[in-house]
PyMOL Python script that loads the backbone (N, CA, C, O; Angstrom):
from pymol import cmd

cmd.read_pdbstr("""\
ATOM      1  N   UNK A   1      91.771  71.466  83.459  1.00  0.00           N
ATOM      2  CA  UNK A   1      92.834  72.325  83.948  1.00  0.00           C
ATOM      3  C   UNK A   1      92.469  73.772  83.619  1.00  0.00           C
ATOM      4  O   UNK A   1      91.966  74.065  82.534  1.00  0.00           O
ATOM      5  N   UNK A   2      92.765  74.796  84.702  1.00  0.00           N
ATOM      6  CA  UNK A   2      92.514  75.638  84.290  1.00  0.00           C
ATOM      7  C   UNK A   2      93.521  76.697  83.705  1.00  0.00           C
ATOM      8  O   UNK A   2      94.712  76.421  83.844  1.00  0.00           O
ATOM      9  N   UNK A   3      93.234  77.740  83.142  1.00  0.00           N
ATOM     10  CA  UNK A   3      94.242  78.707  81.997  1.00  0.00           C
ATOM     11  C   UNK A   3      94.276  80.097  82.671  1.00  0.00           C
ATOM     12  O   UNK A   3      93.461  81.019  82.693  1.00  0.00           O
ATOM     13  N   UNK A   4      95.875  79.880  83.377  1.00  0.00           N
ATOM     14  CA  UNK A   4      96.449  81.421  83.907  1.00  0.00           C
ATOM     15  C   UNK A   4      96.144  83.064  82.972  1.00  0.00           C
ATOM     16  O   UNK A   4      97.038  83.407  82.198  1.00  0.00           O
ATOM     17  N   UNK A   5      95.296  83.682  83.064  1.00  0.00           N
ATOM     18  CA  UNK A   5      95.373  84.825  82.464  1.00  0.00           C
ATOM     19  C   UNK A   5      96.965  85.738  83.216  1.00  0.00           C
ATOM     20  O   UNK A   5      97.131  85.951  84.417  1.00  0.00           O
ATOM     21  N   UNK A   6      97.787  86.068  82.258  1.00  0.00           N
ATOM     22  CA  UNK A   6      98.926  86.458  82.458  1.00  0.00           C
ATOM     23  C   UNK A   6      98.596  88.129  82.421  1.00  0.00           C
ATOM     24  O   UNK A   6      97.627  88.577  81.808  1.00  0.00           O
ATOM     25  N   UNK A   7      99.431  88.864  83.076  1.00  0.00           N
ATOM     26  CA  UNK A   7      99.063  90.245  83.201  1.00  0.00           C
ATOM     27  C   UNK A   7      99.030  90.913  81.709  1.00  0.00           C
ATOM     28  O   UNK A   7      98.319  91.917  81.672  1.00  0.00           O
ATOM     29  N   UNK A   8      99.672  90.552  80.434  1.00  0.00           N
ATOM     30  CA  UNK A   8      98.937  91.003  79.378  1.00  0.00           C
ATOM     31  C   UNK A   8      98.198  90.976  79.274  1.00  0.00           C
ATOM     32  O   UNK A   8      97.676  92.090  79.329  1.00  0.00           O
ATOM     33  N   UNK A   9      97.081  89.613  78.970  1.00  0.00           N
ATOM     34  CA  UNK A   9      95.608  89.431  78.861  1.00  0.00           C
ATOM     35  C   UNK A   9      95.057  90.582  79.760  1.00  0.00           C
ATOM     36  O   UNK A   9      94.152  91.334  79.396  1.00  0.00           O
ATOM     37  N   UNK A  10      95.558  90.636  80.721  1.00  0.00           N
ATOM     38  CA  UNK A  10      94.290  91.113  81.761  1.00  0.00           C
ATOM     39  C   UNK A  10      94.425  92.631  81.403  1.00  0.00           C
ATOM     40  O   UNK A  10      93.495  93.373  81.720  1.00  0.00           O
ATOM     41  N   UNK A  11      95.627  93.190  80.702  1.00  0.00           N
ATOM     42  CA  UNK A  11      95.826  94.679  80.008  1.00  0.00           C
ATOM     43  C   UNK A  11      94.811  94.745  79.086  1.00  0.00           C
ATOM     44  O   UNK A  11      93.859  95.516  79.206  1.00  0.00           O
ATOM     45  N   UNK A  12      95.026  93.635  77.761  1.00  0.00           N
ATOM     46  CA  UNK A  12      94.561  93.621  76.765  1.00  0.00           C
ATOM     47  C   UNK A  12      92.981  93.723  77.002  1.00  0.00           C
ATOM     48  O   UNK A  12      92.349  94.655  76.504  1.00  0.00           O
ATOM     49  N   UNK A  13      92.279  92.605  77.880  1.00  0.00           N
ATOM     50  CA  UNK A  13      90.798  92.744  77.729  1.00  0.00           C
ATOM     51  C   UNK A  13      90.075  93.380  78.649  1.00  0.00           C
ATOM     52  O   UNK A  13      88.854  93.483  78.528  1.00  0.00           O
ATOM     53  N   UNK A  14      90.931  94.020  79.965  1.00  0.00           N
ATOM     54  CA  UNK A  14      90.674  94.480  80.711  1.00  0.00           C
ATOM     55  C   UNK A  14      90.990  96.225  81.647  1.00  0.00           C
ATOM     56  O   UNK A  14      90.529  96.632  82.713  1.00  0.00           O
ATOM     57  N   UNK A  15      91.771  96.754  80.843  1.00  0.00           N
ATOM     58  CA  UNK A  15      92.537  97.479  81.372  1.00  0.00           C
ATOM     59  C   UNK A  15      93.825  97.296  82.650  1.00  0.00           C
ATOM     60  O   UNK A  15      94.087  96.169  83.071  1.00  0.00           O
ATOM     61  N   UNK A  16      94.478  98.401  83.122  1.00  0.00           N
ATOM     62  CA  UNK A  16      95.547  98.603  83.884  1.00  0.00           C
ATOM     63  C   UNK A  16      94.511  98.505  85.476  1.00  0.00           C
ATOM     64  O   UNK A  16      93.767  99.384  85.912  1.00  0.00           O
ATOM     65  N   UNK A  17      94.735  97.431  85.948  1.00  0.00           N
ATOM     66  CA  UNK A  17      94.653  97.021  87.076  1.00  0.00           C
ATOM     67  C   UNK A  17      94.486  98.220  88.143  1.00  0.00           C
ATOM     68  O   UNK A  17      94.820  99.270  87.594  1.00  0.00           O
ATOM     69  N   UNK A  18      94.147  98.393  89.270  1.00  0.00           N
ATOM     70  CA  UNK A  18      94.650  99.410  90.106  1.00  0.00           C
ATOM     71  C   UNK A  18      95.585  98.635  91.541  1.00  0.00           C
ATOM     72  O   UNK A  18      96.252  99.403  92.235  1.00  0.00           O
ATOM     73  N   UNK A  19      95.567  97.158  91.887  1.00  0.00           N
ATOM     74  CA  UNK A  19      96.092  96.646  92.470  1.00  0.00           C
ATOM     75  C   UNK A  19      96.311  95.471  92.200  1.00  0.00           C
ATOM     76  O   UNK A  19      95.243  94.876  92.053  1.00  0.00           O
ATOM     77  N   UNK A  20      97.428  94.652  92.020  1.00  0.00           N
ATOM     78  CA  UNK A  20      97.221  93.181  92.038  1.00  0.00           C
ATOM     79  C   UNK A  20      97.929  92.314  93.243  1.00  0.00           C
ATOM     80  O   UNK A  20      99.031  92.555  93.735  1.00  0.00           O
ATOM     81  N   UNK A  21      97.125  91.357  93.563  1.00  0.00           N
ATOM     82  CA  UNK A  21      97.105  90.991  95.173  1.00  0.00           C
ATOM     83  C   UNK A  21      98.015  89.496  94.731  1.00  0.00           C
ATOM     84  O   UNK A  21      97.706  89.135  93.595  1.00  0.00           O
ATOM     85  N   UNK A  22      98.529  89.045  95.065  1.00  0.00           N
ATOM     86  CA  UNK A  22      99.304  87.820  95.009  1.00  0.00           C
ATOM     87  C   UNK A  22      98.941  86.756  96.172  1.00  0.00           C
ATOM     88  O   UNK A  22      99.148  87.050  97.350  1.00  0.00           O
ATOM     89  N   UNK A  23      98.384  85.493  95.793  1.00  0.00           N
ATOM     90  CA  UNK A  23      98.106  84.661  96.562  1.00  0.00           C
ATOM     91  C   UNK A  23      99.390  83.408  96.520  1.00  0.00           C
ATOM     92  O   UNK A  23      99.769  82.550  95.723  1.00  0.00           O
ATOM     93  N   UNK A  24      99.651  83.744  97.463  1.00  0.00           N
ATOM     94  CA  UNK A  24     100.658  82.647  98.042  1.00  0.00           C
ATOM     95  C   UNK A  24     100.135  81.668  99.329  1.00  0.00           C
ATOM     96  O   UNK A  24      99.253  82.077 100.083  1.00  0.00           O
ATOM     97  N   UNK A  25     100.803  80.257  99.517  1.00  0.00           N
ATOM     98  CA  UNK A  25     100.668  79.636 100.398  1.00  0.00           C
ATOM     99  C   UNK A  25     102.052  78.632 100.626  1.00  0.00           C
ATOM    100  O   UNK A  25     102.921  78.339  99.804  1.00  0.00           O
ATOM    101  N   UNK A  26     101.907  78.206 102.120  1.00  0.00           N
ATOM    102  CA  UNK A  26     102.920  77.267 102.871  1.00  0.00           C
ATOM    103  C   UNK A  26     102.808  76.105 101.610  1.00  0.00           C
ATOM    104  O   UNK A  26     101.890  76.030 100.794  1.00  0.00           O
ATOM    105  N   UNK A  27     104.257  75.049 101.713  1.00  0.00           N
ATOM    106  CA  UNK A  27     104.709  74.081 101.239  1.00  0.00           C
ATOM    107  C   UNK A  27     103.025  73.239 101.900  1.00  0.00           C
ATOM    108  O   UNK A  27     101.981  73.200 101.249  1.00  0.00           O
ATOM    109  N   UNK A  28     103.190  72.765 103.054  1.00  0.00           N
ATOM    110  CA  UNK A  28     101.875  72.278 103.943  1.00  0.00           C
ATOM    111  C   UNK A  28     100.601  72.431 103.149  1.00  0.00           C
ATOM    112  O   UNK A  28     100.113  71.547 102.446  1.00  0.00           O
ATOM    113  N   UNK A  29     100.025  73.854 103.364  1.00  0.00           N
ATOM    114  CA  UNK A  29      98.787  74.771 103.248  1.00  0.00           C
ATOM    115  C   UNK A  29      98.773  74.066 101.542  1.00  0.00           C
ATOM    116  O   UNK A  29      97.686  73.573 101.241  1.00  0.00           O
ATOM    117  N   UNK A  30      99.851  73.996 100.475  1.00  0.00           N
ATOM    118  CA  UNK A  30      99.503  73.165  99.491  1.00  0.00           C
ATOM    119  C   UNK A  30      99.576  71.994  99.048  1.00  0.00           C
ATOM    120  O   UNK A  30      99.233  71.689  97.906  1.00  0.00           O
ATOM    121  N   UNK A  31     100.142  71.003 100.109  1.00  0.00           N
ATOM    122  CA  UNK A  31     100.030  69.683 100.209  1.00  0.00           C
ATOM    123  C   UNK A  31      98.813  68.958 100.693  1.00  0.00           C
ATOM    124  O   UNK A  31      98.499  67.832 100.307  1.00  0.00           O
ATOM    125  N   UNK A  32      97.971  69.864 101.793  1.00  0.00           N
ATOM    126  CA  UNK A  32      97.006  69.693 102.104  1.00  0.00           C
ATOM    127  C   UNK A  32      95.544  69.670 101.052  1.00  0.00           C
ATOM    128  O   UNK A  32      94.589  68.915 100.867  1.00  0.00           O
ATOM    129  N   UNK A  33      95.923  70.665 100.653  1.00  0.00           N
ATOM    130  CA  UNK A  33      94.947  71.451  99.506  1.00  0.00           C
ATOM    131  C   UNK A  33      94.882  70.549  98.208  1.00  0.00           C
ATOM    132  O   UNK A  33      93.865  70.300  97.559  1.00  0.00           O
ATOM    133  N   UNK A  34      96.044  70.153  97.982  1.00  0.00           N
ATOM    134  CA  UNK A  34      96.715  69.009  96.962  1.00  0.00           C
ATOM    135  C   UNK A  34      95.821  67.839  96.947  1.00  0.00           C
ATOM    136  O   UNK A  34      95.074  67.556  96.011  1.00  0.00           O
ATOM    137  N   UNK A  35      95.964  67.079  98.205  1.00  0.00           N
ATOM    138  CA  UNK A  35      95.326  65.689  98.401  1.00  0.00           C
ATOM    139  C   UNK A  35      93.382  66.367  98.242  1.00  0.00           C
ATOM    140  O   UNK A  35      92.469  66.022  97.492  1.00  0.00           O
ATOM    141  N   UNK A  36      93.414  66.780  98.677  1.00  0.00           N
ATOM    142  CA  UNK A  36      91.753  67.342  98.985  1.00  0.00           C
ATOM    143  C   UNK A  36      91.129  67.747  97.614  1.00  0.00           C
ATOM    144  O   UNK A  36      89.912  67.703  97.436  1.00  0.00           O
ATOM    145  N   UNK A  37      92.053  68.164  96.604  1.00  0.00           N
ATOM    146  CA  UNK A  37      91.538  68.116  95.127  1.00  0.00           C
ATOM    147  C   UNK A  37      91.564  67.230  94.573  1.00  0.00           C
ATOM    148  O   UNK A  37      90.570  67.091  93.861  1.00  0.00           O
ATOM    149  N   UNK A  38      92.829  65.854  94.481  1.00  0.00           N
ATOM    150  CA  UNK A  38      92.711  64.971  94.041  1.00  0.00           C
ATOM    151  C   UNK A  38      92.232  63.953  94.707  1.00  0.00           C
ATOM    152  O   UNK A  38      92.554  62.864  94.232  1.00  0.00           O
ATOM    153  N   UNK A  39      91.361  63.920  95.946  1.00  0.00           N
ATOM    154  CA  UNK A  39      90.506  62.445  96.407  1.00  0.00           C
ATOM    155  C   UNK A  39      88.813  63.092  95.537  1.00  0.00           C
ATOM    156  O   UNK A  39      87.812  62.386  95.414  1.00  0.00           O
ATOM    157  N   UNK A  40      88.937  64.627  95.032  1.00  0.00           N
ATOM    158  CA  UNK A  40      87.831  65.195  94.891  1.00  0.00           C
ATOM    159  C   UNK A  40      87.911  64.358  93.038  1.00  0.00           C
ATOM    160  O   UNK A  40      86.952  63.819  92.486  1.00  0.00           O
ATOM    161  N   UNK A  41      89.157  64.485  92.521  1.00  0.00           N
ATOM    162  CA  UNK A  41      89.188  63.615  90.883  1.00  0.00           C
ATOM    163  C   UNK A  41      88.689  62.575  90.868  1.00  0.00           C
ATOM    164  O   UNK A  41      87.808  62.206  90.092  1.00  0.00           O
ATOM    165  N   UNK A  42      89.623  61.433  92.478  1.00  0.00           N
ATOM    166  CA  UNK A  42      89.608  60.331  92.232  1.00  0.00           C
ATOM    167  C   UNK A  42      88.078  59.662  92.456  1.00  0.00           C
ATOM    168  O   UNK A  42      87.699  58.679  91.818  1.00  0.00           O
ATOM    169  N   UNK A  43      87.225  60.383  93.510  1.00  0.00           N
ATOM    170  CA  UNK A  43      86.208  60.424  93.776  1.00  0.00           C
ATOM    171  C   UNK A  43      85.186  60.065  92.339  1.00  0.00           C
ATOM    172  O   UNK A  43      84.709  58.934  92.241  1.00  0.00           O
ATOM    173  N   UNK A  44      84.841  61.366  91.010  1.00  0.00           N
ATOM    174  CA  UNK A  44      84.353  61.130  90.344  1.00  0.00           C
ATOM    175  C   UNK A  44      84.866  60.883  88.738  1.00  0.00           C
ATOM    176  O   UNK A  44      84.488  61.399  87.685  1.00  0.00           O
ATOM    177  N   UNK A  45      86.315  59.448  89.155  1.00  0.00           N
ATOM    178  CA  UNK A  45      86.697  58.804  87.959  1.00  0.00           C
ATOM    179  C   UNK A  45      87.116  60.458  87.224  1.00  0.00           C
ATOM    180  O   UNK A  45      86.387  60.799  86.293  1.00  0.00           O
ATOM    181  N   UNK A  46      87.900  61.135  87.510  1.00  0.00           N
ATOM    182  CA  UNK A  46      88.271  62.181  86.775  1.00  0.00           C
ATOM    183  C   UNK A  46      87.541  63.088  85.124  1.00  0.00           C
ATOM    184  O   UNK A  46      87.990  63.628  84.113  1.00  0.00           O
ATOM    185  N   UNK A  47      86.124  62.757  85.777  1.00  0.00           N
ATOM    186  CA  UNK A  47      85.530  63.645  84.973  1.00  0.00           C
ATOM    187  C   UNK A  47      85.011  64.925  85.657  1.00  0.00           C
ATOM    188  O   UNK A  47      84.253  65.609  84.969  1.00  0.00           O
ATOM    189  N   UNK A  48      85.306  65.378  86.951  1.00  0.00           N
ATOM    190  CA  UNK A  48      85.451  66.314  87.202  1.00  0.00           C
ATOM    191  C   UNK A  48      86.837  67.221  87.824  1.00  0.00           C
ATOM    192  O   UNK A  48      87.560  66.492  88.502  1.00  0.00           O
ATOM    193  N   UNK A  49      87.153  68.148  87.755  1.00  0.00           N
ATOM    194  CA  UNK A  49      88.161  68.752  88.169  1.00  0.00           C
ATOM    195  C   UNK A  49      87.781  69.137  89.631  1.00  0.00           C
ATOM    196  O   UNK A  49      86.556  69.255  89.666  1.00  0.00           O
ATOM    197  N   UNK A  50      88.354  69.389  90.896  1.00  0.00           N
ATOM    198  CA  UNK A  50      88.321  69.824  91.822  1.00  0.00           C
ATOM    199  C   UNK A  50      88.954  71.147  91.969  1.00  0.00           C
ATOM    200  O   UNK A  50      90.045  71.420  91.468  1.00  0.00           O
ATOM    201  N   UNK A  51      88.374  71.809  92.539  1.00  0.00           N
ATOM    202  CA  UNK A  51      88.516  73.388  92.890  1.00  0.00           C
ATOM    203  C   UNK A  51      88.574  73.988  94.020  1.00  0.00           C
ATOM    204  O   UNK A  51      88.165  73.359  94.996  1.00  0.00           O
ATOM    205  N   UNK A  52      89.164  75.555  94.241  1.00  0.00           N
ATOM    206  CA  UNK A  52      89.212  76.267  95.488  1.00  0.00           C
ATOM    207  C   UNK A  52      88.405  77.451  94.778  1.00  0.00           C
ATOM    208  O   UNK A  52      88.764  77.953  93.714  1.00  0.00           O
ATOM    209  N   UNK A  53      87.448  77.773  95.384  1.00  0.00           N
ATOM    210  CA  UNK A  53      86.420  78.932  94.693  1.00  0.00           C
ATOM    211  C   UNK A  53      86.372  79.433  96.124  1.00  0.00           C
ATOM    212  O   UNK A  53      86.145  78.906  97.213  1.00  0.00           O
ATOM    213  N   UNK A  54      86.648  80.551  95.740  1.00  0.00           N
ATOM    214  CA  UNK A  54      86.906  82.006  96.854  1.00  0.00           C
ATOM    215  C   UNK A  54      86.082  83.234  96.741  1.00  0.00           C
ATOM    216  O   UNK A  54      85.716  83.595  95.622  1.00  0.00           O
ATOM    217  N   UNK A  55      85.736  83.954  97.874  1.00  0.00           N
ATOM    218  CA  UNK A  55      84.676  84.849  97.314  1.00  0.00           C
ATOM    219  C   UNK A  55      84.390  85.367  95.723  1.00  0.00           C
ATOM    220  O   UNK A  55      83.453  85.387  94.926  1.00  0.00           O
ATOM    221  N   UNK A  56      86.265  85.898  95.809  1.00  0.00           N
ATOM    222  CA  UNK A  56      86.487  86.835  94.673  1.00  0.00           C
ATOM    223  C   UNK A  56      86.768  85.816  93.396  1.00  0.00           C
ATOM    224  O   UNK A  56      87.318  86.426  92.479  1.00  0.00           O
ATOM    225  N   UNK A  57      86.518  84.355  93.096  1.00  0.00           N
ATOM    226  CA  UNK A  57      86.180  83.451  92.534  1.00  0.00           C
ATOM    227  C   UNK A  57      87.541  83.344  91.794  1.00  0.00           C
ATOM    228  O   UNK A  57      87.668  83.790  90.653  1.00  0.00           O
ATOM    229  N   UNK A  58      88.774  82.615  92.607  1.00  0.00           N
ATOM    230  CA  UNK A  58      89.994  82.467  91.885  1.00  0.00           C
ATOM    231  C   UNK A  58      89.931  81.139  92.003  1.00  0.00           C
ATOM    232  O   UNK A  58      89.656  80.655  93.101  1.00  0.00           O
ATOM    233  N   UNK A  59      90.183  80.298  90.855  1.00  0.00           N
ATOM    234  CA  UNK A  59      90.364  78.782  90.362  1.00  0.00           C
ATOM    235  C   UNK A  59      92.001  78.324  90.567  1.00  0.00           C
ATOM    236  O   UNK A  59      92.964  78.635  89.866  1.00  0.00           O
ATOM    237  N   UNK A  60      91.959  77.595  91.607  1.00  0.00           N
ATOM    238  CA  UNK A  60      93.278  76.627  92.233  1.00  0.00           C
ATOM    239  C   UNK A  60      93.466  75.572  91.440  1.00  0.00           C
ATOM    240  O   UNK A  60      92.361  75.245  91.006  1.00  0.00           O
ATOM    241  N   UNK A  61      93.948  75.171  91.204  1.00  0.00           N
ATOM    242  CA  UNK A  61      93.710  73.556  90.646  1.00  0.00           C
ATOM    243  C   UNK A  61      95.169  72.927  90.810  1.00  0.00           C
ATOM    244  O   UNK A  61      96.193  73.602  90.906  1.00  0.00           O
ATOM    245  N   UNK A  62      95.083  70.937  90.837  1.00  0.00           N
ATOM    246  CA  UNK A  62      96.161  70.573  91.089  1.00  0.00           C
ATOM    247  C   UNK A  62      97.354  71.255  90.192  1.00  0.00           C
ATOM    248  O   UNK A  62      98.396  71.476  90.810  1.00  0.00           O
ATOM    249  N   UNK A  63      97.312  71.678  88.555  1.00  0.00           N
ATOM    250  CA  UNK A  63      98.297  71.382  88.037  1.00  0.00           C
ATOM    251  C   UNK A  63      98.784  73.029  88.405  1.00  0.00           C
ATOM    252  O   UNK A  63      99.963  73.300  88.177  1.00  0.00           O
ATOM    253  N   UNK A  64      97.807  74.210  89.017  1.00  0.00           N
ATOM    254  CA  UNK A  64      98.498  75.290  89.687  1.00  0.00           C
ATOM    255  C   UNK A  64     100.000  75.284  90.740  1.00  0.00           C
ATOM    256  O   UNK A  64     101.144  75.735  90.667  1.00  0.00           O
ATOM    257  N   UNK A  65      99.393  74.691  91.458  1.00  0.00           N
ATOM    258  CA  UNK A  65      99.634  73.923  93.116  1.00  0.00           C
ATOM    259  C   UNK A  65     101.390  73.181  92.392  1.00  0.00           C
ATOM    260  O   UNK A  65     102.475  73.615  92.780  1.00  0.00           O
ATOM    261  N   UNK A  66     101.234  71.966  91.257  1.00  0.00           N
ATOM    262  CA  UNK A  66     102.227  71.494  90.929  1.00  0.00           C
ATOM    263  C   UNK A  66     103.019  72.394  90.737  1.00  0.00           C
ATOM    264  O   UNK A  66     104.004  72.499  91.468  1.00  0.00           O
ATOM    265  N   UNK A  67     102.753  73.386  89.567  1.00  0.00           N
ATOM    266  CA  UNK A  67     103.898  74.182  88.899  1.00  0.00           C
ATOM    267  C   UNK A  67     104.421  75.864  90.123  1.00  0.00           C
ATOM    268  O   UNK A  67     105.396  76.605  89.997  1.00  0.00           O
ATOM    269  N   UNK A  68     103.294  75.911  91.176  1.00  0.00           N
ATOM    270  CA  UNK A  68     103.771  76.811  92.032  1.00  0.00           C
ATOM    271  C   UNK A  68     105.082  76.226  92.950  1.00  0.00           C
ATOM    272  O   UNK A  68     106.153  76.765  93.230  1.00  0.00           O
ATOM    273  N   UNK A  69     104.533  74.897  93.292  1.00  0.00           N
ATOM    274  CA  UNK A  69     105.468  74.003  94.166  1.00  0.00           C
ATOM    275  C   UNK A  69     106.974  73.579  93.650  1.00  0.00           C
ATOM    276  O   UNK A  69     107.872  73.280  94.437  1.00  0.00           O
ATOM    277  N   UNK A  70     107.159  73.599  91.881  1.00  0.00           N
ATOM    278  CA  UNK A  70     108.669  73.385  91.013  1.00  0.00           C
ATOM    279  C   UNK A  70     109.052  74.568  91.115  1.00  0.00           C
ATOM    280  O   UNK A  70     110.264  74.674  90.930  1.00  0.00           O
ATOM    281  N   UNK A  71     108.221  76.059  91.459  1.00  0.00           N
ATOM    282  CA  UNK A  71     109.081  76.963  91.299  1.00  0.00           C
ATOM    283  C   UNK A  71     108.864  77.501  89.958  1.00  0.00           C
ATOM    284  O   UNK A  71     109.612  78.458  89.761  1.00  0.00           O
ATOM    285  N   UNK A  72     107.910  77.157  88.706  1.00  0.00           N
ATOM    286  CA  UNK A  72     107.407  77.625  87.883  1.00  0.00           C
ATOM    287  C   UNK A  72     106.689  78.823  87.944  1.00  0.00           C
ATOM    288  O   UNK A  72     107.128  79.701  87.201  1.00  0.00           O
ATOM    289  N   UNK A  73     105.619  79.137  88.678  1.00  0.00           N
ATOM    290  CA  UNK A  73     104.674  80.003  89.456  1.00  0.00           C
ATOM    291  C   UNK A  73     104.944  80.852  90.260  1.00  0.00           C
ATOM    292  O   UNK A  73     104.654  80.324  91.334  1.00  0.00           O
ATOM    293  N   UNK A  74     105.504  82.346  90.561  1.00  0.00           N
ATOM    294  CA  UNK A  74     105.673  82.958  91.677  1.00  0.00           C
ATOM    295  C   UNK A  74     104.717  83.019  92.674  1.00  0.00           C
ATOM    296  O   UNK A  74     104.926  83.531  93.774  1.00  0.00           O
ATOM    297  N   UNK A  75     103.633  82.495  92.312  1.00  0.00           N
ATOM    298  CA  UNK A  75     102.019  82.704  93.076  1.00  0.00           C
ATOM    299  C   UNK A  75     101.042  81.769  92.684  1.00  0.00           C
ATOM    300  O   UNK A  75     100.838  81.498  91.501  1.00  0.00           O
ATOM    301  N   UNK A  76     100.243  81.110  93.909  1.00  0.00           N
ATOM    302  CA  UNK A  76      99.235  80.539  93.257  1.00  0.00           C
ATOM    303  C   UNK A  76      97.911  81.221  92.355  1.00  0.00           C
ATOM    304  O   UNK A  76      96.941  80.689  91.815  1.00  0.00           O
ATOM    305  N   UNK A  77      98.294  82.440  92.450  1.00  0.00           N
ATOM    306  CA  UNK A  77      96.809  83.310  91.640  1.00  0.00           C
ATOM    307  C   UNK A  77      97.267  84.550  91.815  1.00  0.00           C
ATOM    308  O   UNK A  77      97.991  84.859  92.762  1.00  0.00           O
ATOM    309  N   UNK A  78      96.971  85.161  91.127  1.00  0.00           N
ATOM    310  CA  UNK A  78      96.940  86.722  91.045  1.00  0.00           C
ATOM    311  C   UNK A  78      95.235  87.342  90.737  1.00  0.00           C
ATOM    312  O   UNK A  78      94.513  86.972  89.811  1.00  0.00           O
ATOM    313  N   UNK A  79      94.895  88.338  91.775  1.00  0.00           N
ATOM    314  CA  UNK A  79      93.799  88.964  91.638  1.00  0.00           C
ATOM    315  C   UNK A  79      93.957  90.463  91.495  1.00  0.00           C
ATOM    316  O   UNK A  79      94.095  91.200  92.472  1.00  0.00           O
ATOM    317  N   UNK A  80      93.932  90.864  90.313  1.00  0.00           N
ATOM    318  CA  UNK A  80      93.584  92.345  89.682  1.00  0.00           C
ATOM    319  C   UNK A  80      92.257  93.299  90.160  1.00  0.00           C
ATOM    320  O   UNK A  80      91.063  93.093  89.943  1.00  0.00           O
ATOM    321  N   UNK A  81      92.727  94.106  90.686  1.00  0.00           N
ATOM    322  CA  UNK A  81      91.290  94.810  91.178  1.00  0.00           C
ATOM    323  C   UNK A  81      91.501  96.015  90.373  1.00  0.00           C
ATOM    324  O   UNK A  81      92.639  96.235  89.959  1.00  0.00           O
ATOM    325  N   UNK A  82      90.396  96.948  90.057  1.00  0.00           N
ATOM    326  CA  UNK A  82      90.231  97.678  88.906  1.00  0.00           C
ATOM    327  C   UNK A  82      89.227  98.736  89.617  1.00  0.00           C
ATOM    328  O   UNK A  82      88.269  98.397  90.313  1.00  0.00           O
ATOM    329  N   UNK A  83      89.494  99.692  89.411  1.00  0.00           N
ATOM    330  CA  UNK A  83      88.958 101.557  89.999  1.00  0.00           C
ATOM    331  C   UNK A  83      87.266 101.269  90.238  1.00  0.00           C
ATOM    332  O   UNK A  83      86.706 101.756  91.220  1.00  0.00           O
ATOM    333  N   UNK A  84      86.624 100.544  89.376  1.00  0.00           N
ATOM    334  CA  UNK A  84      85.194 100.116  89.346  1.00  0.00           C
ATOM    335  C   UNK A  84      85.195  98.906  90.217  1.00  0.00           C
ATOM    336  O   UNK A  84      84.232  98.167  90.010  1.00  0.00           O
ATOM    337  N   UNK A  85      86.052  98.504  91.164  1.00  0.00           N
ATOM    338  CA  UNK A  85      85.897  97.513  91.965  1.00  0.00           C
ATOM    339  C   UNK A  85      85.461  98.102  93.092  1.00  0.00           C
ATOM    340  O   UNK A  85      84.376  97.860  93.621  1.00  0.00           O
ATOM    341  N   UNK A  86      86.443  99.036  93.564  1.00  0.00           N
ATOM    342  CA  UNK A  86      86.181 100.104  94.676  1.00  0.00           C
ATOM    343  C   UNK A  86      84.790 100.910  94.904  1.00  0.00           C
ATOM    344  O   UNK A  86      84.346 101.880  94.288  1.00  0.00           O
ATOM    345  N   UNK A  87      84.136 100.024  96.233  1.00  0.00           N
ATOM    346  CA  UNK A  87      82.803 100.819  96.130  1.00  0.00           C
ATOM    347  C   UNK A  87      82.738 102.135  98.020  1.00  0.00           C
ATOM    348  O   UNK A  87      83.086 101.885  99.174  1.00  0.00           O
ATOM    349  N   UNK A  88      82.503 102.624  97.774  1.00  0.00           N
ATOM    350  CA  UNK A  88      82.287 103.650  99.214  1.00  0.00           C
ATOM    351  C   UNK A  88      81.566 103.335 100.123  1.00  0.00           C
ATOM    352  O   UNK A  88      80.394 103.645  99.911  1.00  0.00           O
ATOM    353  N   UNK A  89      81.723 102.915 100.929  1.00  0.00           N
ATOM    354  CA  UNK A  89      80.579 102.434 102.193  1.00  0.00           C
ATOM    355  C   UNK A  89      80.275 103.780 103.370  1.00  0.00           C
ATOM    356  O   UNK A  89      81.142 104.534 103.812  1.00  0.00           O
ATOM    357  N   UNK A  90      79.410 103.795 103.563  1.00  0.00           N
ATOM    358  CA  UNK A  90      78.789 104.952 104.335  1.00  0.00           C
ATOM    359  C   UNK A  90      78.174 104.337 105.365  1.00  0.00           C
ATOM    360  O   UNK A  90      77.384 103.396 105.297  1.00  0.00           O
ATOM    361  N   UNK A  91      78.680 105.065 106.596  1.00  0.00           N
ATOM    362  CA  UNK A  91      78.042 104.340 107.876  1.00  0.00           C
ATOM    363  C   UNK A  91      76.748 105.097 108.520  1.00  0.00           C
ATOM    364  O   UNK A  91      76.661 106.318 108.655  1.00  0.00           O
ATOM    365  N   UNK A  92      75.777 104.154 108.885  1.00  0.00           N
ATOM    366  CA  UNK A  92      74.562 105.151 109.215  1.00  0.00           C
ATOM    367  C   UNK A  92      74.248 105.107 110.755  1.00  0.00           C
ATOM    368  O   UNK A  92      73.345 105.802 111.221  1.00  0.00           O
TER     369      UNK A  92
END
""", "prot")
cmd.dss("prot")
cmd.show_as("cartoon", "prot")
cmd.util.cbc("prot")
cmd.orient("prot")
């Protein structure tokens, strides 16, 4: 299972954010997502965890998905972007 860094942590070891993006999804979009992690457990006898790895590398997992779906979770993930994230692209 994986471990929500809560916006303290991310103060404490990281500084003041410059945006934080909130990932939300449909009742569906996580029922779907749901079964597709756990045929991925049941698959290898639950010694592995199943995952949603996204460019910007945010970890989904069933017991996310559960506690977003009770209403525990305002979001399935939160992604903090930080002033050194922001790079300038120049067109040639």
């Amino acid at each position: 299972m994986s471990e929500r860094m809560n916006l303290q942590d991310v103060l404490r070891d990281y500084g003041v954010p410059l945006a934080t993006l909130n990932v939300t999804a449909s009742m569906s979009d996580c029922q779907e997502l749901r079964e597709r992690l756990m045929d991925i457990r049941s698959l290898n006898q639950g010694k592995e965890q199943g995952y949603l790895e996204v460019a910007c590398t945010i970890y989904i997992d069933v017991h996310d998905i559960d506690r977003y779906l009770s209403g525990e979770l305002p979001n399935l993930a939160e992604i903090y972007t930080f002033p050194e994230d922001v790079k300038t692209y120049k067109e040639e």
